[in-house]
C-alpha positions as CSV (number, residue, x, y, z in Angstrom):
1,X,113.1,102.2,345.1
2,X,113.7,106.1,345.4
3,X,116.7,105.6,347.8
4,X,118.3,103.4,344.5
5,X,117.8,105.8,341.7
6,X,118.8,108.5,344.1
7,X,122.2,106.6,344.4
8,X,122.5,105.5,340.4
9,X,121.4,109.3,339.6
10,X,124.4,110.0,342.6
11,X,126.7,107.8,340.5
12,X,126.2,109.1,337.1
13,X,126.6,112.4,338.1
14,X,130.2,112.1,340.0
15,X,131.4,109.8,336.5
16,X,130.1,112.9,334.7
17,X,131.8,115.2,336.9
18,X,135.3,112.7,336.8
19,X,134.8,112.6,332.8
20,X,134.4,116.3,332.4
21,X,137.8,116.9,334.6
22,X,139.6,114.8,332.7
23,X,138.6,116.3,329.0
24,X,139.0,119.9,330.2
25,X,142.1,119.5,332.9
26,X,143.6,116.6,330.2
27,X,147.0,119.0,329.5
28,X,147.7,119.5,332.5
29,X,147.5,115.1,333.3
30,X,149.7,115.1,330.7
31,X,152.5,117.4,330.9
32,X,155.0,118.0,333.6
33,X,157.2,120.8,332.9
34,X,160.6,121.0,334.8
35,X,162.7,123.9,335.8
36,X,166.2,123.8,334.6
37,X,169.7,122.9,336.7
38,X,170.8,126.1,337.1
39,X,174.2,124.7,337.8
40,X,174.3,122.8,334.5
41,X,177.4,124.0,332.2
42,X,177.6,123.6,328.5
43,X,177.4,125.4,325.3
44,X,173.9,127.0,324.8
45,X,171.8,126.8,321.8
46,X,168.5,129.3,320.8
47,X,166.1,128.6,318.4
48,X,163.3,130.7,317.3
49,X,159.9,128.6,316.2
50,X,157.4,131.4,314.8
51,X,158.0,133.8,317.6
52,X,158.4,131.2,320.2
53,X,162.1,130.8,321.8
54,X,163.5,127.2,322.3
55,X,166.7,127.1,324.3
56,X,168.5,124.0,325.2
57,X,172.5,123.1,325.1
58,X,174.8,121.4,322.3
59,X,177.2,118.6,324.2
60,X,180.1,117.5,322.4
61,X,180.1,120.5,320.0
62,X,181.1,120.5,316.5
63,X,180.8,116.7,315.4
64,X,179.8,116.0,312.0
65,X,177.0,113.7,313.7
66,X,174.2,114.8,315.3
67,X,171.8,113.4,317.9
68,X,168.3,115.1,318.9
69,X,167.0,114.1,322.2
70,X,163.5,114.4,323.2
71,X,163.0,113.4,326.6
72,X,160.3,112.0,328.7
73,X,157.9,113.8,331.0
74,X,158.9,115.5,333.7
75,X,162.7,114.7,332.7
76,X,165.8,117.0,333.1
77,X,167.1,116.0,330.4
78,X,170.4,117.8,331.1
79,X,170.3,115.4,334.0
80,X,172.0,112.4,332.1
81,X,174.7,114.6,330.2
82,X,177.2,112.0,331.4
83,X,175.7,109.6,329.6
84,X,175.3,111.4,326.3
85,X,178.6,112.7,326.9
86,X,180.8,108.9,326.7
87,X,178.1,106.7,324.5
88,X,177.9,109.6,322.1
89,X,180.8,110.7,322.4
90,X,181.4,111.3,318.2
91,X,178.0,112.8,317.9
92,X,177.0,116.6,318.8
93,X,174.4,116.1,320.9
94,X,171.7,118.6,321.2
95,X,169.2,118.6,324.6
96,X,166.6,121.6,323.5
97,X,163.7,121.7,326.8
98,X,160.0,121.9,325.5
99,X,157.9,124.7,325.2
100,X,156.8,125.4,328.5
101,X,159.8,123.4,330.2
102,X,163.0,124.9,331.5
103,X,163.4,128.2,330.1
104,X,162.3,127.7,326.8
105,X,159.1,130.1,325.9
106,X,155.0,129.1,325.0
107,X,153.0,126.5,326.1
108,X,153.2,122.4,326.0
109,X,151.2,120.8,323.2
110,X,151.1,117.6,320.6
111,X,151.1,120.1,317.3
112,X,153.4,122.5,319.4
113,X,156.6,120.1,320.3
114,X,156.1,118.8,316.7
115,X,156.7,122.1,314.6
116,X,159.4,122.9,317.3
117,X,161.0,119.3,316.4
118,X,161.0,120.2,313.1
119,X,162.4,123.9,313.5
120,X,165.5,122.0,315.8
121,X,166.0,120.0,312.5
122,X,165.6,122.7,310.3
123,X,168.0,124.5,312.7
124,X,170.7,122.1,312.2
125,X,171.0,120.2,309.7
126,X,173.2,122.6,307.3
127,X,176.0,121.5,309.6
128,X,175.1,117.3,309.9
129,X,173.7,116.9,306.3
130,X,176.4,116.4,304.0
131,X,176.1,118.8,300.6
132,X,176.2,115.7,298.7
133,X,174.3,113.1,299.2
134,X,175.7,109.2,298.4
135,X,173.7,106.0,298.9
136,X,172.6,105.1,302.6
137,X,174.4,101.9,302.1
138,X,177.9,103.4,302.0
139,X,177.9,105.9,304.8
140,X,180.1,105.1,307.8
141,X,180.6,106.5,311.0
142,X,183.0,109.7,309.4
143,X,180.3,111.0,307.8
144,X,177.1,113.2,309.0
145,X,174.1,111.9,310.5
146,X,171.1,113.3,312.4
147,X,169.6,110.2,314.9
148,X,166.5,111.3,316.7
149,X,166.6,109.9,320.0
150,X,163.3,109.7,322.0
151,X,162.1,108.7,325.3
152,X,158.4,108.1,326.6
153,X,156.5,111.2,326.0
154,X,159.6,112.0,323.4
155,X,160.1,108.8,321.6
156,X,156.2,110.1,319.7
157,X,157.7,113.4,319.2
158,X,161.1,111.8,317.5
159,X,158.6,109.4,315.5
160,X,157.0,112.3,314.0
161,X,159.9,113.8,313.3
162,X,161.6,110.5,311.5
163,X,158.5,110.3,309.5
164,X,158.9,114.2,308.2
165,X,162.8,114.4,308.0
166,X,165.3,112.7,306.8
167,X,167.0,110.8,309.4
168,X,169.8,108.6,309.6
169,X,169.0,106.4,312.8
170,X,166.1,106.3,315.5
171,X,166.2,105.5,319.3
172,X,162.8,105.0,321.3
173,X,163.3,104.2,325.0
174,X,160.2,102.7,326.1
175,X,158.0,103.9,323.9
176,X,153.7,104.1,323.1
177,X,152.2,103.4,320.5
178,X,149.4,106.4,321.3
179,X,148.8,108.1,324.5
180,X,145.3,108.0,323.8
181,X,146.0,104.3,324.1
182,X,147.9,104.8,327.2
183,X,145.7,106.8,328.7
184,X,142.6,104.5,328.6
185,X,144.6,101.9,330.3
186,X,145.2,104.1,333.1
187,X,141.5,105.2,332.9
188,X,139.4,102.3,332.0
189,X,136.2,103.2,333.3
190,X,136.4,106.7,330.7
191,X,136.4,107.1,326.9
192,X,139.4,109.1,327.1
193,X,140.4,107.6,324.2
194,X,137.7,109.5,322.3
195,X,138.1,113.0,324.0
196,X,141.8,113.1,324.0
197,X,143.4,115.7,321.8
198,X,147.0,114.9,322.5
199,X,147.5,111.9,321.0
200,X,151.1,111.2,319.9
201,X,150.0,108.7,317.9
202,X,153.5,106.7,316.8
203,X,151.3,103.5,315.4
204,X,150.3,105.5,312.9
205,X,153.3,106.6,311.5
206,X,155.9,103.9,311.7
207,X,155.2,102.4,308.5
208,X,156.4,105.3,306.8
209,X,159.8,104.7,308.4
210,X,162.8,102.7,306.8
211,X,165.9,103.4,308.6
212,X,167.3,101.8,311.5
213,X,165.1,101.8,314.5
214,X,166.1,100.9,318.0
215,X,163.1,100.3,320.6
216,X,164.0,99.4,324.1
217,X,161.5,98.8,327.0
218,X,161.7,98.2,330.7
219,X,160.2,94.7,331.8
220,X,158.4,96.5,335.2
221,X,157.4,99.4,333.4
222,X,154.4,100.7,335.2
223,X,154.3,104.4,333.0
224,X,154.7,102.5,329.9
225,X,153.0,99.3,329.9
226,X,155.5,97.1,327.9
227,X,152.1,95.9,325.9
228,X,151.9,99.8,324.4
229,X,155.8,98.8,323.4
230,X,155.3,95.6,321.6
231,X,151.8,96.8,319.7
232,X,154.5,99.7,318.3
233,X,156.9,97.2,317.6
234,X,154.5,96.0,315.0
235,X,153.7,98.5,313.0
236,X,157.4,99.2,312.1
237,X,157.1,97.2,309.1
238,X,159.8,98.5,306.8
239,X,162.0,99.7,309.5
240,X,165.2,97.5,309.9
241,X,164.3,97.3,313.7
242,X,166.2,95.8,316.6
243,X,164.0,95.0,319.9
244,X,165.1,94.1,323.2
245,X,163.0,94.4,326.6
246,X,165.6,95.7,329.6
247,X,165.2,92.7,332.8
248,X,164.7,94.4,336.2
249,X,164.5,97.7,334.8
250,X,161.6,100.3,335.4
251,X,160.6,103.2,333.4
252,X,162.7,105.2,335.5
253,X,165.9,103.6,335.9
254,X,166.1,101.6,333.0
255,X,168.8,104.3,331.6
256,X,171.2,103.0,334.2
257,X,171.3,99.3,333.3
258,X,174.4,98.7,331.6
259,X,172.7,96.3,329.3
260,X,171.0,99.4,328.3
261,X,173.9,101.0,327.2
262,X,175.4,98.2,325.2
263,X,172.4,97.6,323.4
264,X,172.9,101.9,322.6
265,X,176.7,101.5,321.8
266,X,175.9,98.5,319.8
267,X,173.3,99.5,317.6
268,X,175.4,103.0,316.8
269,X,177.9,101.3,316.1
270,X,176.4,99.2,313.5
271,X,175.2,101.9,311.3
């Protein structure tokens, strides 16, 4: 009888233990900052948030339109310039790293990546918001935009950012709807759903959202479990949404699939 409360006491004490490493180590299970390409070429961009320095890169420079991009964890996102370069090719794309990622200044955090999405906005919109605003209804593809454009860890930060600012368009590449949500699927023995303090939670927001919304997941996600997807999905109740889940594609790789990029091309082009 000793020997088995020896071994339950043995037991409670290492899921003790495995709890407390995940609430106090939690950031750093999250976030995967990246160095920059140091061979990457384009025109630089510098943005000051409060003290805190945000450098990224502007591709196709000048256009009335404007696309944000928040990338995923651990992305470079300078990596798929190409790609940014041809599909939006009439839109001035900017690709601004995270705190804490490349060589932009501070440290990762939920509260932290959304006042910098905002201060990117707030940044530039005096040059894709026309002075006069006219009816949503008659704006076509000559006139300025902003479209926040978010994948995985991004697509909460460009919800957040839909719901706070007036957008024209948003794009979610496999997206949550919380990581707190995510996270206790990868942990279900934990209540890291309770502890969590970096939530990103998108569910709550979408039904603030009405513009067009584009949501694309990858049918062997194993990052994203297309599930977190479809519960999103849902709560974009006013959104004019279009849905479509990528065959063969994993979180990683889905980018490449060239039904991928029609379903982009097509949706843009619809606006």
């Amino acid at each position: 009888m000793k020997e088995i409360s020896f071994i339950l006491l043995v037991l409670v004490l290492i899921y003790l233990l495995i709890s407390a490493y995940l609430y106090l180590f939690q950031r750093t299970l999250i976030y995967f900052p990246v160095s920059p390409d140091p061979a990457f070429q384009a025109q630089t961009i510098s943005i000051d948030n409060n003290g805190v320095k945000l450098n990224g890169w502007v591709l196709n420079p000048g256009k009335a339109k404007a696309v944000i991009y928040f990338g995923g964890n651990s992305e470079l996102i300078t990596h798929r310039s190409g790609y940014f370069e041809t599909v939006f090719a009439d839109y001035s794309v900017y690709l601004v790293d995270y705190r804490g990622y490349g060589t932009s200044e501070g440290n990762p955090g939920e509260a932290e990546f959304y006042s910098d999405a905002l201060a990117i906005y707030d940044h530039i919109s005096p040059d894709h918001i026309s002075p006069n605003p006219i009816s949503k209804d008659h704006i076509n593809e000559s006139k300025p935009s902003i479209t926040a454009y978010g994948r995985s860890l991004g697509s909460g930060v460009a919800v957040y950012l839909a719901a706070n600012r007036p957008i024209d368009q948003l794009i979610l590449l496999t997206p949550y709807d919380s990581i707190a949500e995510v996270a206790q699927k990868i942990y279900p023995l934990f209540p890291v759903r309770w502890f969590i303090n970096d939530r990103f939670d998108s569910a709550s927001r979408a039904a603030d959202i009405s513009i067009p919304v584009l949501i694309a997941s990858a049918e062997l996600d194993r990052v994203i479990a297309p599930e977190h997807t479809l519960a999103l999905r849902h709560h974009f109740s006013r959104a004019r949404l279009v849905y479509q889940q990528i065959k063969g594609a994993a979180h990683n790789d889905i980018i490449d699939f060239p039904q991928y990029r029609e379903l982009v091309e097509s949706f843009i082009a619809a606006k």
